[in-house]
C-alpha positions in Angstrom: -15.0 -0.6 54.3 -17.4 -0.7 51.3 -19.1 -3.7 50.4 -20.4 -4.5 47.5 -24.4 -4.8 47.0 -26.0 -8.4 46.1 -26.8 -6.2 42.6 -23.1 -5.7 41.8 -22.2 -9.4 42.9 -24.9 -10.5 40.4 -23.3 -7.9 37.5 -19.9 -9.4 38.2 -21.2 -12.9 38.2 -22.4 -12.2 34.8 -19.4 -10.6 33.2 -17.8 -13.4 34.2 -20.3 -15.8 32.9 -20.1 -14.0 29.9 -16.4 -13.8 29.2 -16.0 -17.8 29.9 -18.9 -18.4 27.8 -17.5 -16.1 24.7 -15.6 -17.6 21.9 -11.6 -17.3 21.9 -10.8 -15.4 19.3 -8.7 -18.2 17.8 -11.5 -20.8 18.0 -14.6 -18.4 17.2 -17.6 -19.9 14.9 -16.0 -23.9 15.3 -12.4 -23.1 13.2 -9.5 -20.9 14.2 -9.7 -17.2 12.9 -7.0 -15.9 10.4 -6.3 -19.7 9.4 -6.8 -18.6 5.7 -3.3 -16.8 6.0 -1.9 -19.8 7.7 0.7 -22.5 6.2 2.4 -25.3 8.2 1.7 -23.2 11.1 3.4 -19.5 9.9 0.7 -16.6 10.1 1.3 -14.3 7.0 1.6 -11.0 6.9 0.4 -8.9 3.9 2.6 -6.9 2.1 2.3 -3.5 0.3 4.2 -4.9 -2.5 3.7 -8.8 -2.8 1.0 -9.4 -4.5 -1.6 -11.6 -1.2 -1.3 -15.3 -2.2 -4.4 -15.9 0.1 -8.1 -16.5 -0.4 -9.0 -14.3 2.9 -11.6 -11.7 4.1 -10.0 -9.3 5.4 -9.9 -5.0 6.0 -6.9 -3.3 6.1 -5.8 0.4 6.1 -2.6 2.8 5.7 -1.5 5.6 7.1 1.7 7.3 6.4 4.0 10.2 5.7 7.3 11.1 4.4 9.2 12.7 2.0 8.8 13.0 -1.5 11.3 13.9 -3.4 10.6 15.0 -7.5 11.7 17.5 -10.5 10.0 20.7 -10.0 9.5 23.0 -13.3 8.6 26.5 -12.1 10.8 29.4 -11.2 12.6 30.3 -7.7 12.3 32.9 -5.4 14.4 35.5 -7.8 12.4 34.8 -10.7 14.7 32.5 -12.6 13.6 29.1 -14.6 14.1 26.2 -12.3 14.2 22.7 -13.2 15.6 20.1 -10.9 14.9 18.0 -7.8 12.5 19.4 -4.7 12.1 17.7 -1.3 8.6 18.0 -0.3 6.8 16.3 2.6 3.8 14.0 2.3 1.4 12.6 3.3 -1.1 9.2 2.1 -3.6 7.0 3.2 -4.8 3.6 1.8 -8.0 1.3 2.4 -7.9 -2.2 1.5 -10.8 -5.1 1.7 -11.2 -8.7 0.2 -14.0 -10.9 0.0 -13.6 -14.7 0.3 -16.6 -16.2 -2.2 -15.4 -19.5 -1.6 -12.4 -21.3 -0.2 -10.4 -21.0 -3.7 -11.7 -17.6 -4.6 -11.6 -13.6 -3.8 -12.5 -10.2 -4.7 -10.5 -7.0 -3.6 -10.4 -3.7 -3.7 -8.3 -0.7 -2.4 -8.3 2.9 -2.5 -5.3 4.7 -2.0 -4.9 9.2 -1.9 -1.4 10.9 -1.5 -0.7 14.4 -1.4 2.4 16.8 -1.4 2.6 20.2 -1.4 5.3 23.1 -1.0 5.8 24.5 2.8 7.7 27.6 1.5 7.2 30.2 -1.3 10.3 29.1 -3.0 9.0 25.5 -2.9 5.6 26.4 -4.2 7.4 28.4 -6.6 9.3 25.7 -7.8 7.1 22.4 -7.5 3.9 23.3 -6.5 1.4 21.0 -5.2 0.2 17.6 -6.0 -2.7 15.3 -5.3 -3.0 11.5 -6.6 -5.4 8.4 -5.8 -6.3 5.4 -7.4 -8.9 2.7 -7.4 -8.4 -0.9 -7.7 -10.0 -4.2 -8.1 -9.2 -7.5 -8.8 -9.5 -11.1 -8.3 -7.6 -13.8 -6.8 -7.9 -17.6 -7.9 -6.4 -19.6 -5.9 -4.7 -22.7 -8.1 -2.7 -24.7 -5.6 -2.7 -25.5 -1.7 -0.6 -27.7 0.3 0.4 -27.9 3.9 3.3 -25.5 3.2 2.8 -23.9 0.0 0.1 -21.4 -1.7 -0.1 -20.9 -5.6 -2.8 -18.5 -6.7 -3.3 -16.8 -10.1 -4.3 -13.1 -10.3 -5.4 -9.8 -11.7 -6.4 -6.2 -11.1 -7.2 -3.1 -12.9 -6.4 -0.2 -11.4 -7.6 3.9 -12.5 -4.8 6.7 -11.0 -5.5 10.3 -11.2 -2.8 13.1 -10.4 -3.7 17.2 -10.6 -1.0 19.4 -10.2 -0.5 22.4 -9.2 2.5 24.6 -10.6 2.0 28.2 -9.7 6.1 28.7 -10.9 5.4 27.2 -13.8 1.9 29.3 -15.0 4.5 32.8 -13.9 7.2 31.7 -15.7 4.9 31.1 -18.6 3.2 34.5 -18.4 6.2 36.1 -17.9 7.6 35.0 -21.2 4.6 35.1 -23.2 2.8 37.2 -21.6 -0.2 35.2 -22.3 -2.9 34.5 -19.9 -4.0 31.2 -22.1 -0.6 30.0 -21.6 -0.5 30.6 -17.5 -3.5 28.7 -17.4 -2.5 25.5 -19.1 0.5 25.6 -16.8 -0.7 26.1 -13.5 -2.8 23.1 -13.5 -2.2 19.6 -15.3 -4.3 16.9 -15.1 -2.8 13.0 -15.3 -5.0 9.8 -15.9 -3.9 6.6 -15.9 -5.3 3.3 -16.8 -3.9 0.0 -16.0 -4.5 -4.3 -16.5 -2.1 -6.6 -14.5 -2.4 -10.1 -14.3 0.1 -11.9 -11.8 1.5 -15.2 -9.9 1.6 -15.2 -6.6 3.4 -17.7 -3.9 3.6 -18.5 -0.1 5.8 -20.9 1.5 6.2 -21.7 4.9 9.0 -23.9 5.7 8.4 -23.9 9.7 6.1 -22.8 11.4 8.3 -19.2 12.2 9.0 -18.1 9.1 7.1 -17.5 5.8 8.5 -16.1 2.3 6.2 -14.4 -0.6 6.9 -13.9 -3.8 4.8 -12.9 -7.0 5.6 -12.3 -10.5 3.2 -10.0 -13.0 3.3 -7.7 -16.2 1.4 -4.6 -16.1 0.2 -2.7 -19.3 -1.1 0.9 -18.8 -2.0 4.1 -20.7 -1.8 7.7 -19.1 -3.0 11.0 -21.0 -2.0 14.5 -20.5 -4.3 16.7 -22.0 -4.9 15.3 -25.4 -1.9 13.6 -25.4 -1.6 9.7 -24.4 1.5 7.2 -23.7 1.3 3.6 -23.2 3.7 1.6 -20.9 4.0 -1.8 -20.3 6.3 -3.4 -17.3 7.6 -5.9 -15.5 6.7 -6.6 -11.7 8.8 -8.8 -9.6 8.1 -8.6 -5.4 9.8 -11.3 -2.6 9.0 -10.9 0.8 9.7 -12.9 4.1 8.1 -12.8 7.5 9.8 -13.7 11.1 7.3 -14.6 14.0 8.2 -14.9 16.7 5.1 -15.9 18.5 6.2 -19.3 19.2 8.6 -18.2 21.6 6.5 -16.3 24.1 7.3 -12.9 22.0 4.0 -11.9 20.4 6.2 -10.2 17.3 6.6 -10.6 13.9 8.9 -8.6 11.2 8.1 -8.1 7.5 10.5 -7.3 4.9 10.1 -7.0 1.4 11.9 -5.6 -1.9 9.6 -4.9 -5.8 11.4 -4.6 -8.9 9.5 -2.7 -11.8 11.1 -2.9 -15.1 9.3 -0.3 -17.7 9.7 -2.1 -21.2 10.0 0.3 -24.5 12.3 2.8 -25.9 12.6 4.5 -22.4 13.0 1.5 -20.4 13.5 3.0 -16.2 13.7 0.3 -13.7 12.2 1.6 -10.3 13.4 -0.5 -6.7 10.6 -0.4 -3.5 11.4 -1.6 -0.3 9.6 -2.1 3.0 10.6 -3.5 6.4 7.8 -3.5 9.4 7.6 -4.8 12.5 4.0 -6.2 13.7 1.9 -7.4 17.0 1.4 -11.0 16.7 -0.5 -12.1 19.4 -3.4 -12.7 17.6 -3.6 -14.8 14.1 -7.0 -12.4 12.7 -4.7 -9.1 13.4 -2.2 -7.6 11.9 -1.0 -4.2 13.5 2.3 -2.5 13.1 4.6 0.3 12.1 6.5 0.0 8.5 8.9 2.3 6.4 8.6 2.1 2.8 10.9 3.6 0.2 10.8 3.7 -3.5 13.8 4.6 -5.4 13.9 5.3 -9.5 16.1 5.9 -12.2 15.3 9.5 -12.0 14.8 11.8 -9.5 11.3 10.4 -8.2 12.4 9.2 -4.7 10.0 8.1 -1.8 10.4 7.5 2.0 7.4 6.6 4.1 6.8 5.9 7.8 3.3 4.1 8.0 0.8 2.8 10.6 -0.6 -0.2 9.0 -3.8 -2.5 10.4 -4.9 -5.1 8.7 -7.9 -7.1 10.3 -8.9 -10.8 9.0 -12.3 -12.7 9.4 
């Protein structure tokens, strides 16, 4: 039998050394990591549609994909006008960070890209292709902090861009014009949005398992098509709740959450998203978990999403 040399006895002595000598990850740098997202106990988890309560430095990221469903405006396979709803999958990614300037103050910003595209001819024919992202950055102040409850005041500006695609469309235009100017404009459109939302958010923990969010915010926005320019202005309410199950031995925690946006004006739509995730909780700086998001509109804009979500905080 192999013994080991007086070399790899000193190396082991020294990993050990070094492990027992290492910070825990819940007491590293004299205060327990992730505490910022703590109340009366409860680690909170962050929520795509929630607006985050907390003053925390964090990095998160997205990844997802789905189906997409949407009304295409092109032609089908035989050549006839279409106009109607097309299932498409998709596919989106989002990168989050926040900086905590001080214990009562924060600065974010996230970056999120989604793309869809035909996986047939009649599809492409139909709906074409479509790629969107947006940038966003805001501010969080918080306002109010007590051993159970978080009150923080908010806003954000966000800029979306969407290109389409629409090879149906630009044919079914120069087939009945017969004008190449005319194919042109419809095979690609270009979307630009512009938006300022302020918000309220909450966090309550009444035990230390379970947590509820909830925010409240108005969001005015202007998108142009070409030369052409609409402005909408909505209504945002989000309520969340976490489970945790940490306490018990189970290093597991559930998220679920439900957004209503209510678009105010002459062509009022009211769109409903929903999420529900299940997380690793075994450490309070780490979120890391599997989620399924959906949104569901007034018209025939429908989204499902599976996503792999990590969210790391310092």
């Amino acid at each position: 039998m192999l013994k080991p040399t007086k070399a790899v006895l000193a190396f082991l002595t020294l990993l050990t050394t070094t492990a027992n000598a290492a910070p825990s990850t819940a007491t590293a740098n004299g205060k327990t990591e992730g505490a910022a997202r703590q109340l009366n106990g409860h680690t909170f988890i962050r929520s795509e549609f929630v607006a985050w309560p907390f003053i925390t430095t964090h990095f998160g990221f997205t990844l997802g994909g789905g189906l997409l469903t949407s009304t295409g405006i092109g032609i089908d396979d035989n050549g006839d006008d279409f106009a109607g709803p097309i299932d498409n999958p998709v596919v989106g990614q989002s990168l989050n960070i926040s900086i905590g300037l001080f214990d009562w103050v924060a600065l974010r910003g996230s970056f999120t890209g989604l793309m869809w595209t035909g996986t047939d001819v009649d599809l492409i024919l139909k709906g074409g292709a479509q790629f969107a992202y947006s940038l966003d950055g805001g501010v969080t102040v918080r306002i109010l902090k007590l051993q159970s409850l978080m009150l923080s005041l908010g806003a954000g500006t966000t800029y979306a861009q969407q290109k389409y695609v629409a090879p149906g469309r630009a044919l079914g235009a120069l087939l009945k014009s017969g004008d190449f100017s005319a194919a042109k404009g419809g095979l690609f459109v270009d979307v630009k949005t512009l938006a300022f939302a302020p918000h309220l958010a909450l966090a309550y923990a009444p035990l230390s398992f379970i947590g509820f969010q909830s925010s409240i915010g108005f969001n005015v926005g202007k998108a142009e098509v070409g030369d052409q320019s609409v402005t909408s202005k909505a209504l945002e309410f989000a309520i969340g709740s976490s489970l945790d199950l940490q306490k018990a031995y189970i290093p597991l925690a559930f998220l679920v959450a439900y957004q209503l946006e209510k678009t105010l004006g002459d062509q009022s739509e009211t769109q409903h998203q929903l999420e529900a995730g299940v997380y690793y909780s075994g450490r309070p700086n780490l979120d890391l978990g599997v989620a399924f998001s959906t949104l569901l509109g007034e018209n025939e804009y429908k989204q499902y999403l599976g996503q792999l979500r990590l969210n790391y905080v310092w």
